[in-house]
MMTF fields as JSON, N, C-alpha, C and O atoms, coordinates in Angstrom:
{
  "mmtfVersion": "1.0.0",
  "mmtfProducer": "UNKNOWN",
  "numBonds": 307,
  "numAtoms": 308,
  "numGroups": 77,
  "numChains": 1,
  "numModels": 1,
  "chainsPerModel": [1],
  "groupsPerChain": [77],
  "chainIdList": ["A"],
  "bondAtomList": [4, 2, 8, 6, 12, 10, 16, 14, 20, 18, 24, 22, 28, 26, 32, 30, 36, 34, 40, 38, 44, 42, 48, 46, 52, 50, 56, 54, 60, 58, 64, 62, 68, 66, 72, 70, 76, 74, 80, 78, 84, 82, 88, 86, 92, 90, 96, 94, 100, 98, 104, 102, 108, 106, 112, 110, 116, 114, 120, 118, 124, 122, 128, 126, 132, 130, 136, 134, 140, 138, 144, 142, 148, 146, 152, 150, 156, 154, 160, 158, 164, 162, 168, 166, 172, 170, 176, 174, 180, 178, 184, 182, 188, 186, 192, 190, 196, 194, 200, 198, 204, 202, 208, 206, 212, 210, 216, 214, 220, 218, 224, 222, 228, 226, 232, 230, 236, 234, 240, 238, 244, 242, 248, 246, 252, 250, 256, 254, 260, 258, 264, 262, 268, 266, 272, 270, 276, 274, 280, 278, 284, 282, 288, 286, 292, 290, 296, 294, 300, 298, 304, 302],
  "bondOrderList": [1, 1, 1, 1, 1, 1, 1, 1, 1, 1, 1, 1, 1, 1, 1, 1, 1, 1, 1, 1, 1, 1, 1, 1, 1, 1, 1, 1, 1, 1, 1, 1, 1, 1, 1, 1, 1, 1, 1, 1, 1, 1, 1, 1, 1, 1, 1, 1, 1, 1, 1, 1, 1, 1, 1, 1, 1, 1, 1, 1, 1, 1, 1, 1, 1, 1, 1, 1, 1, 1, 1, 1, 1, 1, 1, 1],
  "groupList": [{"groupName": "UNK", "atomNameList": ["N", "CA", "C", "O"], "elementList": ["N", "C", "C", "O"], "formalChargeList": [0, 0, 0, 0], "bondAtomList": [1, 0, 2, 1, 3, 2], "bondOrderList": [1, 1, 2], "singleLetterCode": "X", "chemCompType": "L-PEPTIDE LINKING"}],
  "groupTypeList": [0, 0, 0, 0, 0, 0, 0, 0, 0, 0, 0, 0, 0, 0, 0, 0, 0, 0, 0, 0, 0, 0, 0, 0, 0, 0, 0, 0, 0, 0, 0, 0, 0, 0, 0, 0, 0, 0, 0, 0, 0, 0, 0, 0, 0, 0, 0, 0, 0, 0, 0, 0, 0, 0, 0, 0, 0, 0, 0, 0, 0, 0, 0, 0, 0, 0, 0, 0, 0, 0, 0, 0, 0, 0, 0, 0, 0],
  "groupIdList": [1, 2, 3, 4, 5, 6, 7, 8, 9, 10, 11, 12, 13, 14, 15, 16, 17, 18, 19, 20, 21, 22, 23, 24, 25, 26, 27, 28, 29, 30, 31, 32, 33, 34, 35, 36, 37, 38, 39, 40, 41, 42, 43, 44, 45, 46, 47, 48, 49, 50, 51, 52, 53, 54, 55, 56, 57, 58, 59, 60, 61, 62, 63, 64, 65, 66, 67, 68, 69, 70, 71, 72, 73, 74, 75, 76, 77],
  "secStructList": [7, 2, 2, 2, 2, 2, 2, 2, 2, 2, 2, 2, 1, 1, 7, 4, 4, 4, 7, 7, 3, 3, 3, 3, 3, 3, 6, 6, 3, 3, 3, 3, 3, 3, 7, 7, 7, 6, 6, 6, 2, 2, 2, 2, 2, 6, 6, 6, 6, 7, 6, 6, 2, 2, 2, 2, 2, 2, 2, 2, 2, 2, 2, 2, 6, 6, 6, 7, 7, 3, 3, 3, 3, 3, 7, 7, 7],
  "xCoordList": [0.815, 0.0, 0.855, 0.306, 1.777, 2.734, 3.449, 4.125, 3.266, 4.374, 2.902, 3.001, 1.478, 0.664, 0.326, -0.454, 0.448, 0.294, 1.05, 0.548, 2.668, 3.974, 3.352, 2.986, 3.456, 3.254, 1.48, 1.262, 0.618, -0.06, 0.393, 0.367, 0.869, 1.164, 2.556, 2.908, 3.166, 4.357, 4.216, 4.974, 2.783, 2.193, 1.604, 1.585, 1.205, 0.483, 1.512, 1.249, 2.628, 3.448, 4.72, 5.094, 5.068, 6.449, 7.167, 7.902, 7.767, 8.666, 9.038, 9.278, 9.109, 8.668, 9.614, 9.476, 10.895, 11.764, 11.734, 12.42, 10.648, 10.486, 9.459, 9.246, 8.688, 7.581, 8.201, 9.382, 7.328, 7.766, 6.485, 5.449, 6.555, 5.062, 5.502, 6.377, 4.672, 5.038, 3.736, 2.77, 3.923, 3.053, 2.578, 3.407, 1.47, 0.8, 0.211, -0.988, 0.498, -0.686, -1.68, -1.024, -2.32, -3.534, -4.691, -4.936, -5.161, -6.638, -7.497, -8.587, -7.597, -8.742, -8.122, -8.87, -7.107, -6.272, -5.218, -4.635, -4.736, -3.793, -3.852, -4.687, -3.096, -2.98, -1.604, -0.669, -1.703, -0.981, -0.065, -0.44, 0.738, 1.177, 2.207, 2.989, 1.823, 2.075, 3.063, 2.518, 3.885, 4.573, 5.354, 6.409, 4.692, 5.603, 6.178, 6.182, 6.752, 7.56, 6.296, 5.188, 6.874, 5.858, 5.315, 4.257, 5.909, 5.172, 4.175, 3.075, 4.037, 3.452, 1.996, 1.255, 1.951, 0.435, -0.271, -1.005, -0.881, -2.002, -2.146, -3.175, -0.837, -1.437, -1.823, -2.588, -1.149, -2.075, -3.192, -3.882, -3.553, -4.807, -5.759, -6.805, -5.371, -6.65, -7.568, -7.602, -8.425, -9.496, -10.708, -11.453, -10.625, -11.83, -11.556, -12.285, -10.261, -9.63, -10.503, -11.528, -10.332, -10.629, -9.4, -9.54, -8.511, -7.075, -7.116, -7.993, -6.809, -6.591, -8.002, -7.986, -8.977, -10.407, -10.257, -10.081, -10.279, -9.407, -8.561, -8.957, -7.109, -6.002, -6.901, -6.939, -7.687, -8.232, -8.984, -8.91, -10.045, -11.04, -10.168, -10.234, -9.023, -8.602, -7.685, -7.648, -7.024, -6.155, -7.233, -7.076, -8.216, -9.723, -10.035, -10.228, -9.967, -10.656, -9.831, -10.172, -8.292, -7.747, -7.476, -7.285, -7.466, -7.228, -8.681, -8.602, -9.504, -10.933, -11.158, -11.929, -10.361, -9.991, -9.01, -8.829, -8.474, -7.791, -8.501, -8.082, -9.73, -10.479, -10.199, -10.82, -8.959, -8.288, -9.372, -10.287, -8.743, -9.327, -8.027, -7.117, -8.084, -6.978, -7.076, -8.194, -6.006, -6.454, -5.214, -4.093, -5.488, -4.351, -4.658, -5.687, -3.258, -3.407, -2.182, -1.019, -2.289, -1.334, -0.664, -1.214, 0.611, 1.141, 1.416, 2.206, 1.028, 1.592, 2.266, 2.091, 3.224, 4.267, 4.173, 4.76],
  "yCoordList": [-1.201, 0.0, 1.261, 2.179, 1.494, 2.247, 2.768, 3.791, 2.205, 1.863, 2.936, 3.738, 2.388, 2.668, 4.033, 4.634, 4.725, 5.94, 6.666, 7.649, 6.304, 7.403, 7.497, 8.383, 6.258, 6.502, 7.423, 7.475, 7.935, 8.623, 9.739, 10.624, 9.694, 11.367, 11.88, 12.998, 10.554, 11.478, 11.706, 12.304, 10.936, 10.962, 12.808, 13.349, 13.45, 14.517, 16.113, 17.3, 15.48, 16.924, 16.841, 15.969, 18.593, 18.441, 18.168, 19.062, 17.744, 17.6, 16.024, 16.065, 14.969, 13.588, 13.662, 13.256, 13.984, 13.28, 14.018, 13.865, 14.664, 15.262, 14.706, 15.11, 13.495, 12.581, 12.046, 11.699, 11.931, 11.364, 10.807, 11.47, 8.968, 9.057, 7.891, 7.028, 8.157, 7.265, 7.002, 7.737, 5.476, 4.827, 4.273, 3.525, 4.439, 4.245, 3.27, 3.518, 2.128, 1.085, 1.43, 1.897, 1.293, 1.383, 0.125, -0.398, -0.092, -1.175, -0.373, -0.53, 0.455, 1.299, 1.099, 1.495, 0.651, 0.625, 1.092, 1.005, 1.775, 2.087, 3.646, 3.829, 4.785, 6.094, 6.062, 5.266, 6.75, 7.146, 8.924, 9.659, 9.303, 11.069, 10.647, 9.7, 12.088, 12.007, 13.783, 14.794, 13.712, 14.706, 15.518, 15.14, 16.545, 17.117, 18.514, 19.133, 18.644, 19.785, 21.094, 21.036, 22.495, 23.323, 23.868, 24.431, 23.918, 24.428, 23.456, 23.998, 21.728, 21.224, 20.498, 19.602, 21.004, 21.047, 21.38, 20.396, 22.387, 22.523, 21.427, 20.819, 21.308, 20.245, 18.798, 17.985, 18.767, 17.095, 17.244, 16.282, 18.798, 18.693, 19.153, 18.528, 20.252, 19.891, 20.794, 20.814, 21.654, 22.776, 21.845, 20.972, 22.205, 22.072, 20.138, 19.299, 20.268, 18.63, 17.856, 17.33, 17.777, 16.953, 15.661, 14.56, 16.324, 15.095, 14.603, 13.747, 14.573, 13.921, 13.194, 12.013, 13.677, 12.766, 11.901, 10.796, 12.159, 10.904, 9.808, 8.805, 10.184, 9.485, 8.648, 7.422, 9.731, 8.748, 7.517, 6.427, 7.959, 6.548, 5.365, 4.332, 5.701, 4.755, 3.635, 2.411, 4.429, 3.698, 3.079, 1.945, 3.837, 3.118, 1.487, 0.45, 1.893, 0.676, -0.28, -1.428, 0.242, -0.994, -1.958, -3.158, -1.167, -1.341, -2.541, -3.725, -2.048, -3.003, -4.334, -5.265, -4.187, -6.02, -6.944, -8.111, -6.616, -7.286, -6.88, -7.068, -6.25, -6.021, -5.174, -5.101, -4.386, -3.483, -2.083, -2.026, -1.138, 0.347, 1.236, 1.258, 2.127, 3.032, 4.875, 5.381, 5.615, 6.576, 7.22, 6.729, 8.299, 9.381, 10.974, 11.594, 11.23, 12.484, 13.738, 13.338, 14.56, 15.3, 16.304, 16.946, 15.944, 16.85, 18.516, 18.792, 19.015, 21.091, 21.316, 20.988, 22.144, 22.869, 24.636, 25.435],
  "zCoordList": [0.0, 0.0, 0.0, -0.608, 0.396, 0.729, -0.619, -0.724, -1.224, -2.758, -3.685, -4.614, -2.787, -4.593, -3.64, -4.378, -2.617, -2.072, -2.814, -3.359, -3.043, -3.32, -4.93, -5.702, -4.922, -6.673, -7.321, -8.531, -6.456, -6.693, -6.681, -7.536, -5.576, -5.321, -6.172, -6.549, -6.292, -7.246, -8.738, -9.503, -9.03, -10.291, -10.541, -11.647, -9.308, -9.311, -8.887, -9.077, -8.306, -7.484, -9.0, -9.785, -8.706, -9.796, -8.901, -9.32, -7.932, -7.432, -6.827, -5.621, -7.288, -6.548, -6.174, -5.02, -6.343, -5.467, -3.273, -2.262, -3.635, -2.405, -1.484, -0.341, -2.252, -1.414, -0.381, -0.407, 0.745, 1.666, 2.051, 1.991, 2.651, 2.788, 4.262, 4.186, 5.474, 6.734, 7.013, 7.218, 6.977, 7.583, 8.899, 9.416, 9.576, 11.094, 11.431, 11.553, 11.674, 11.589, 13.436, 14.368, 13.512, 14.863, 14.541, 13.454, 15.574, 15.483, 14.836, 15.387, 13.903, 13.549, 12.06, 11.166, 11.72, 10.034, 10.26, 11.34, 9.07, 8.676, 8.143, 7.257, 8.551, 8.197, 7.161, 7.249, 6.535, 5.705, 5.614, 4.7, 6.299, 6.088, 5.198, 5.116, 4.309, 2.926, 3.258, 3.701, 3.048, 2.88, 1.591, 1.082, 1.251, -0.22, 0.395, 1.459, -1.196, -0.976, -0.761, -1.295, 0.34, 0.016, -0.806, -0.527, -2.331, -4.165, -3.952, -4.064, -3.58, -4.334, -3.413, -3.819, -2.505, -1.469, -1.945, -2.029, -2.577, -3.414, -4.57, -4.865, -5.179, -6.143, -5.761, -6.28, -4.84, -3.962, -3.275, -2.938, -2.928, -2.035, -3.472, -3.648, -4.487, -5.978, -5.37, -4.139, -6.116, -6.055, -5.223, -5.668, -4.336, -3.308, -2.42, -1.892, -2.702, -2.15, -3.212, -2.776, -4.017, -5.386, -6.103, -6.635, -5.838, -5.794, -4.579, -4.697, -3.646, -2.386, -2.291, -1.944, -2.514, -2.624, -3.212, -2.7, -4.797, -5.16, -4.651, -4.058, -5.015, -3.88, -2.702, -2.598, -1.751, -0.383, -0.774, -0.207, -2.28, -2.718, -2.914, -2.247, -4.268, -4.572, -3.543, -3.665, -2.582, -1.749, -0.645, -0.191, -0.304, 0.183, -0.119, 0.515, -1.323, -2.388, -2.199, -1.914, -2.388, -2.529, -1.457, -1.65, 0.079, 1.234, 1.314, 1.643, 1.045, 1.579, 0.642, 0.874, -0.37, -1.181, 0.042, -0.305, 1.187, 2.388, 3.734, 4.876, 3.315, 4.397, 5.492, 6.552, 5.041, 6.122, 5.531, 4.71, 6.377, 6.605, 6.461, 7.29, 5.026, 4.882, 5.176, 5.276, 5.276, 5.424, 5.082, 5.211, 4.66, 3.981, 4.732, 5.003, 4.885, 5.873, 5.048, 5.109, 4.625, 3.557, 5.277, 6.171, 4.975, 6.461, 5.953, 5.05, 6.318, 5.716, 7.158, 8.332, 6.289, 7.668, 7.332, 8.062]
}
């Protein structure tokens, strides 16, 4: 899961080599903080969080074919 997070988000920021993505496991699933460079936060969060909506369905989706519970958290500094 970890692998198809980076590769969304580095599909969407100009800057991939600046992804950073750490994973949380808890009894509630799995969180995901996703860290980019500061240019490229808007383009992962998308006009009205429309990318990251995205991003959250698909890694959603894929998480609930193993019956787990995923979640994506974009970190801003």
């Amino acid at each position: 899961m970890n692998r198809l997070v980076e590769h969304l988000v580095c599909s969407v920021v100009a800057e991939p080599e600046a992804v950073q993505v750490e994973e949380k496991k808890d009894r509630e699933g799995t969180t995901y903080f996703v860290r980019v460079s500061p240019n490229d936060v808007g383009k992962v969060i998308g006009k009205n969080g429309r990318v990251v909506s995205c991003i959250r369905y698909l890694v959603s989706a894929a998480a609930a074919k193993d019956r787990r519970r995923a979640y994506i958290k974009v970190v801003t500094e």
